[in-house]
N, C-alpha and C positions, 0 to 999 in steps of 0.2 A: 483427490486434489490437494491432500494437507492443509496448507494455510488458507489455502482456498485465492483463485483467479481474482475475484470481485471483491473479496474481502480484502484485498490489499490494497484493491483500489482505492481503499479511504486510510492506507497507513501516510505517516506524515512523515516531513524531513527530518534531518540527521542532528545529532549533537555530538560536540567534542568531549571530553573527558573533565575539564575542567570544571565544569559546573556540577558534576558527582562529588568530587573529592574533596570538600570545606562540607562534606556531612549535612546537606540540604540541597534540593533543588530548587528553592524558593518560594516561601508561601505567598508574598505578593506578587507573582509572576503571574499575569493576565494568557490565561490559557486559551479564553475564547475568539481568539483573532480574529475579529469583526473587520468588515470593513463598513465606512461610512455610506450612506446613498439614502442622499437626501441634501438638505443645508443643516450648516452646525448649529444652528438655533434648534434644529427638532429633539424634544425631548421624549424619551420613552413613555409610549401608552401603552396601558395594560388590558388586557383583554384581544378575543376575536381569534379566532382557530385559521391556521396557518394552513393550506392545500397542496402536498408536496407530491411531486410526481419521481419515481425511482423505478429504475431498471432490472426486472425480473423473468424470471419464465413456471411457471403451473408448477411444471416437475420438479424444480428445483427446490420447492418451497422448504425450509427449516424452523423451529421453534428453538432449537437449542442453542445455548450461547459460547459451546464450544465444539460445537458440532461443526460442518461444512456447509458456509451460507455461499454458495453461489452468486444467489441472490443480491444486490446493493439494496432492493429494498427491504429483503431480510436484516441486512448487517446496519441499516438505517436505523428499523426500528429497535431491535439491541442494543446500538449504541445510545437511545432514549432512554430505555427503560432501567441496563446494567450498567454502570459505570466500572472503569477499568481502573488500573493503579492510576495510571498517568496517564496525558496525552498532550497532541502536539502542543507548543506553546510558542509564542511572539521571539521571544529575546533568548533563550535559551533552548528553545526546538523541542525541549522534555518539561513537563508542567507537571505541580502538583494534581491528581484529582479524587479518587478516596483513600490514599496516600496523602500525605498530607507534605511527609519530608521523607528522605530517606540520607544515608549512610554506609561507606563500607571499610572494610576492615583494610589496615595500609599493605596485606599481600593482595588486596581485590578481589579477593574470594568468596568472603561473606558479608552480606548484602541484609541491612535490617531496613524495611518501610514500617512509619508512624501510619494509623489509620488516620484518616482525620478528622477533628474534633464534633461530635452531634453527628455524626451519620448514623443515618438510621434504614431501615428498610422502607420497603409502602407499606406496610405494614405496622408500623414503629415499633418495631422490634431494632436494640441497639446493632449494629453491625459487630464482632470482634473477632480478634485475630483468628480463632478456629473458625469462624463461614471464611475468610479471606484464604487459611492454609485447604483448609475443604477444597476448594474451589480451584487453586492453585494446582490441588494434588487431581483432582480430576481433570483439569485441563492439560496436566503433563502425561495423564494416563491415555490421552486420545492419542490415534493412529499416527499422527501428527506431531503429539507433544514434543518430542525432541527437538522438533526444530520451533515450537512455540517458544520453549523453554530450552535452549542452550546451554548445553554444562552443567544444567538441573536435575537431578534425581530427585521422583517424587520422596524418595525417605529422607532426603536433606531440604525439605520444606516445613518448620513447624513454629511453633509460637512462642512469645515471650510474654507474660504477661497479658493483658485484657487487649492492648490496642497495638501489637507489636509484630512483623513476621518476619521471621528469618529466612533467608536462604541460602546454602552453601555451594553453591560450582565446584565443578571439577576442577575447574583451571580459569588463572588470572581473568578478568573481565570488564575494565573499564566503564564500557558501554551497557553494560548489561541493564539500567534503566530502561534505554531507548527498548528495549524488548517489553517492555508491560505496556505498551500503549495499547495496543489495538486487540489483544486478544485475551487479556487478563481478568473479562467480567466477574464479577463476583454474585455469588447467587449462598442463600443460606443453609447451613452445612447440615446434608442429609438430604438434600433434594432431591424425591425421585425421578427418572425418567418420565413417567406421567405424567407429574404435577408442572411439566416445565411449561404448558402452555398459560399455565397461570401461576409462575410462579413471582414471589415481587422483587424487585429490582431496589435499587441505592438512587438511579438516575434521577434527571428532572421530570420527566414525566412517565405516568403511569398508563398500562393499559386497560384501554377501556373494553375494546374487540378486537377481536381479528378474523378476518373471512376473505381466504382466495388469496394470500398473500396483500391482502388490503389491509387497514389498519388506521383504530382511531386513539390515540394519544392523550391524555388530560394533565393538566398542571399538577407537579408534588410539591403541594405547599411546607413539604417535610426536607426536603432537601439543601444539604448541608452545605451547598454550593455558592447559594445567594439569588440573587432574586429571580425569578422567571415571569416573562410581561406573557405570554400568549397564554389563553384559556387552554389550548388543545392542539394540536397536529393532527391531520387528515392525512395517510401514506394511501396513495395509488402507484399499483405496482402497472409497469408498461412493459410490451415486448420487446419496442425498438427504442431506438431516440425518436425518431419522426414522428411515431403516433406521441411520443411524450411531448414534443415539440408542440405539436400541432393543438394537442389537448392545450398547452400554456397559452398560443396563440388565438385560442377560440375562449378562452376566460373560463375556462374548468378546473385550473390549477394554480396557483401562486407562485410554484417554484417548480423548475424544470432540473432533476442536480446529474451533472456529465452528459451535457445535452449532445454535446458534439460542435464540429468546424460549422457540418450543411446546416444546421438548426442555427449559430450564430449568422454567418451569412443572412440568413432569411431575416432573422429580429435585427440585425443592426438596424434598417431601415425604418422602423417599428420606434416613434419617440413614446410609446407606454411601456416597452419593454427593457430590462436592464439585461445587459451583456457582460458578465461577470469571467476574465480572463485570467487563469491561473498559469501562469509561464512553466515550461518545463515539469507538467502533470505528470505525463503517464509513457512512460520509456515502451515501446514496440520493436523489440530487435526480434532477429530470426537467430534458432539456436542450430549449432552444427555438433551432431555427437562426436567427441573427440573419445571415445570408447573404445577400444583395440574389433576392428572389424567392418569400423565404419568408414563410408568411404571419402572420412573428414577425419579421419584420425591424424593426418600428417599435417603438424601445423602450417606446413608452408601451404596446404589445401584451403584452410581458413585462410591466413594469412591473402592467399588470392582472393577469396568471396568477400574478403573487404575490401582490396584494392576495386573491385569489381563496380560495387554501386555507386551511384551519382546521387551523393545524400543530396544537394540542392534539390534538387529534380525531384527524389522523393519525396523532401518537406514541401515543395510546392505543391505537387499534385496530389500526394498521398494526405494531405495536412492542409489542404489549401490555405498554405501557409501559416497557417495558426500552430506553428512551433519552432523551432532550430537544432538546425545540424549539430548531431551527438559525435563522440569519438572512441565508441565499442567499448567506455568503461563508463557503467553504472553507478550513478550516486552522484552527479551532476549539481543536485543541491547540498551537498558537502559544504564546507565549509575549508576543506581540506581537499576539497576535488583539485588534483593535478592536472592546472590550466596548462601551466608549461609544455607537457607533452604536446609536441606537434601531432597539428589535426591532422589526421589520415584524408588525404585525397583520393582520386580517381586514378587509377594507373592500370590501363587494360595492358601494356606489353608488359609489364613487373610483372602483371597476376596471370598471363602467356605465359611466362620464363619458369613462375613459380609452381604453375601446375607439369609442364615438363618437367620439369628438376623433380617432382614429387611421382614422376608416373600416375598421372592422373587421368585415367580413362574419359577420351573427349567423345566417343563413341556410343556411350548409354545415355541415357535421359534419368536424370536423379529428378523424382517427387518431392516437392515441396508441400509439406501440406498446412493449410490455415484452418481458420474459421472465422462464423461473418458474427461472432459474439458483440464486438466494439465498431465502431466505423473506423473503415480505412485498414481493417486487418487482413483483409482476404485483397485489397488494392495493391496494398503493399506488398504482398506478392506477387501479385500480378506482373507490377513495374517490375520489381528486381527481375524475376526473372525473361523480360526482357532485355533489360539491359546484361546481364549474363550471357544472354544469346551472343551478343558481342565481342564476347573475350570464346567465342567456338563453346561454350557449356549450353546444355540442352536441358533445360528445366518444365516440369509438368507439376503444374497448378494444381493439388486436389484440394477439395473444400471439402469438410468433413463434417459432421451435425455437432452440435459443442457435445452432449453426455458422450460421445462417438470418443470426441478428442482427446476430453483428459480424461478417461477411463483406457483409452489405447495406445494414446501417441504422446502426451506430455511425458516427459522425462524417461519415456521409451525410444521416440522415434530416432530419426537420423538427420531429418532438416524437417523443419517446422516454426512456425510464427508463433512469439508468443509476447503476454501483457503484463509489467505492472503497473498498475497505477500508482504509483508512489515514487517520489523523488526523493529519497531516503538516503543517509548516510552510505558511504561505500562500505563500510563494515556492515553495516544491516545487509544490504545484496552481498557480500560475504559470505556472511554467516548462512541464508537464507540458500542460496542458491549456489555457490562456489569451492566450499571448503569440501574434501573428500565425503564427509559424513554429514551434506547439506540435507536435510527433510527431502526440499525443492531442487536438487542437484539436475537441474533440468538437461544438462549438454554431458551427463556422467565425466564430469572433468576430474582425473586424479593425478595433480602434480603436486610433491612433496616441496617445492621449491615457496608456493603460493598458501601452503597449508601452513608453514612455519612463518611465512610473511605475516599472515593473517596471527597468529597466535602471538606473533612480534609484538604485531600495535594495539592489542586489547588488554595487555599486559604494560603497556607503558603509560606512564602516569604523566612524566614531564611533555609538556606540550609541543615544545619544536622536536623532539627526540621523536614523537611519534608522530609530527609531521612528516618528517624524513622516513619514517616508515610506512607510513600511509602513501608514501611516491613509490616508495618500494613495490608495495602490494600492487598499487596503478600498473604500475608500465608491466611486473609482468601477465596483467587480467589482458591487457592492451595489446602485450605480444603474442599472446599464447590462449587465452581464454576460447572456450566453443560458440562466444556471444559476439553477432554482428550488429551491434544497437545504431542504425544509421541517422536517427535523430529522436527529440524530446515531444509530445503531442500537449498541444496546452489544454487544462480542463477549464471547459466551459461549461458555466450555470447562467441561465435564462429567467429572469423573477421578474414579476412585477411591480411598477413603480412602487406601490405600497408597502411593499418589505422592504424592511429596514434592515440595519446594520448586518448584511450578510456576511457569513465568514470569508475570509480571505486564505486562510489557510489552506495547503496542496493535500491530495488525501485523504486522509482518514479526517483531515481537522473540519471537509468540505461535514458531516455530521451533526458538527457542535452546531447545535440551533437553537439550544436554550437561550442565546443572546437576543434573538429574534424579534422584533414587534412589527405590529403595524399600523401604516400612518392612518 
């Protein structure tokens, strides 16, 4: 699964180039993007253990923090326990967090982070650059690493001094911050496989147990981050959303985190419940292999399967409307996202014309296949391929068991549904999934046209200069890509009144709970 389904679910939005290159990403940059819920007279009280409910399954279960968490309640507790370089932030999208600042050299290539100042382990053992390169070099060695770490060889990761770490790229990299957010845990250098189930973490809080993918959390009054008001976090891991819903509903849990549309519905009603809406969460497009064989290789084939769907239709019913119509390029929370490009509408006689013109057999019935991992995933194939029926294409539904899917069919299949959660810069879905030599190349897309666009704008420093190339890259992801992304899915958390300042942030930032109290 490489970066893994769920684990992306909590990466967070995009940053531009410009807040890398003045050699800091800012030390008073408020990283925990709270939001209010309460009146502004309430001040933080301390104490009283928090009841979070997160989405898992038995089999899936993980201890390791560079391993394949499945899991959100796995990747929940990690993101407590390990602290990563950075993460998302308010004002800048990239935050300091045990990184403290960072800098890089005026060809973009090499990249030095400050630890920062009194990090310590749970153990208080100081943190320094060698657990930080350790840790680096093992998480670039995983199956995966390449596409954790882009342009990184583990031999051009090592240390400068006590609190310093270098890294050198292969090639230019602007963005390359945004990449230590979500999977850069740091753990102390020489940790065995064994020991990882107790091994101590940098985070706010420490653990106490873990049994069944459960888990009980306690305050690091070591931590180098600033103050923490909760005694402890309670993690109960759920199968579905509804049993998770339903546990918040019946007063078993505090916080419900990516409850879903049908769980918001129910608690709107609910004046003890908060309805926490995060816009444009978690992109659900269907992939179409553009792979020589496939019988989507011919862009004008794609080109129809998006003329094909009726995004309204689908955000309404697939989304019961808790999101909005996307336009097949990824990265929508951009800040560089090219609005300009006209939305793609409905056009059944174009995507007629264009499947003729491509010889595209209306005769067979092509498998779609989903899964019912997230809500509304295995829906939204359902609708598409009705309205497909439409334009004369014959579409069969298969539902497959998730270990089934991405062990068989992700970034193998030929048409198939798939999820991130994360609303992330269009270079991060780039990088991640698009360029020839993506980890996650989920539609095997190989155009040399898209590969140098991409290496265009992560190389350009001045900021309009790579605006203009950041539209580049757009329109041809928009004209050509194997991804039909028909709209944005909002993430909803469900809490109760008592929790305070929950985070606001899309993603990975939904996580940051050290801000946490309750009233």
């Amino acid at each position: 699964m490489g970066v893994t389904r769920r684990q992306l679910l909590w990466a967070g939005t995009g940053i531009g180039v410009a807040g890398f290159l003045t050699g800091c990403s800012g030390g008073s940059e408020d990283s925990k993007g709270a939001a209010a819920s309460g009146s502004a007279s309430d001040k933080p009280r301390s104490g009283g253990t928090l009841r979070v409910g997160a989405l898992g399954r038995a089999s899936a279960i993980t201890r390791d923090p560079h391993g394949t968490q499945a899991n959100e309640s796995d990747y929940l507790i990690l993101a407590l326990v390990f602290d990563t370089l950075a993460v998302p932030g308010v004002e800048t999208n990239t935050a300091p967090r045990l990184a403290a600042s960072w800098e890089s050299s005026s060809d973009l290539k090499t990249w030095k982070f400050k630890i920062a100042e009194g990090a310590v382990f749970h153990d208080g053992t100081p943190v320094t650059a060698e657990d930080v390169v350790w840790s680096l070099k093992r998480l670039r060695n995983t199956p995966s690493g390449a596409a954790r770490l882009p342009g990184i060889q583990a031999k051009n990761i090592s240390a400068e001094g006590a609190d310093t770490v270098v890294l050198v790229s292969d090639y230019a990299n602007a963005e390359f911050p945004l990449l230590t957010r979500f999977a850069t845990f740091v753990m102390k250098k020489d940790t065995k496989d064994s020991q990882l189930a107790k091994a101590p973490g940098t985070g706010p809080f420490k653990l106490d147990w873990f049994r069944g993918g459960n888990a009980r959390l306690v305050r690091n009054d070591k931590w180098y981050g600033g103050t923490v008001h909760l005694d402890a976090i309670e993690v109960t891991m759920f199968e579905t959303p509804q049993a998770m819903a339903n546990a918040l509903l019946a007063g078993q849990i505090d916080l419900a985190s990516n409850a879903g549309a049908v769980a918001a519905r129910t608690a709107e009603s609910r004046k003890d419940i908060q309805v926490l809406r995060r816009p444009d969460d978690m992109a659900m497009p269907i992939v179409m292999r553009t792979a020589k064989g496939s019988p989507f290789a011919d862009e004008r084939v794609r080109e129809a399967m998006r003329l094909v769907v009726d995004r309204d239709a689908m955000v309404k019913q697939v989304l019961s409307g808790y999101g909005t119509v996307a336009n097949d390029i990824l990265g929508t929370g951009d800040p560089g996202y090219a609005k300009d490009i006209p939305q793609r509408k409905r056009d059944l006689a174009k995507a007629k014309q264009l499947l003729k013109d491509a010889g595209f057999d209306l005769s067979k019935t092509y498998e779609l296949v989903t899964t019912e991992d997230i809500a509304g995933l295995a829906d939204s194939a359902t609708l598409f391929a009705n309205q497909a029926r439409e334009a004369g294409i014959k579409i069969k539904v298969v539902k497959q068991e998730s270990g089934a899917f991405w062990e068989k069919t992700w970034k193998a299949g030929d048409f198939y549904t798939t999820y991130w959660g994360t609303n992330d810069s269009v270079v991060f879905f780039a990088s991640k999934t698009m360029v020839s030599e993506a980890g996650q190349n989920e539609a095997g897309w190989d155009d040399a046209g898209f590969d140098a666009a991409y290496r265009k704008v992560i190389a350009t420093a001045d900021a309009s200069k790579r605006t203009a190339a950041l539209k580049e890259l757009q329109q041809i992801e928009y004209d050509r890509s194997g991804y039909l992304l028909w709209g944005m899915a909002d993430g909803i958390d469900l809490a109760a009144q008592k929790v305070q300042n929950l985070p606001k942030l899309a993603g990975y930032g939904r996580v940051q709970l050290e801000g946490l109290w309750l009233r």
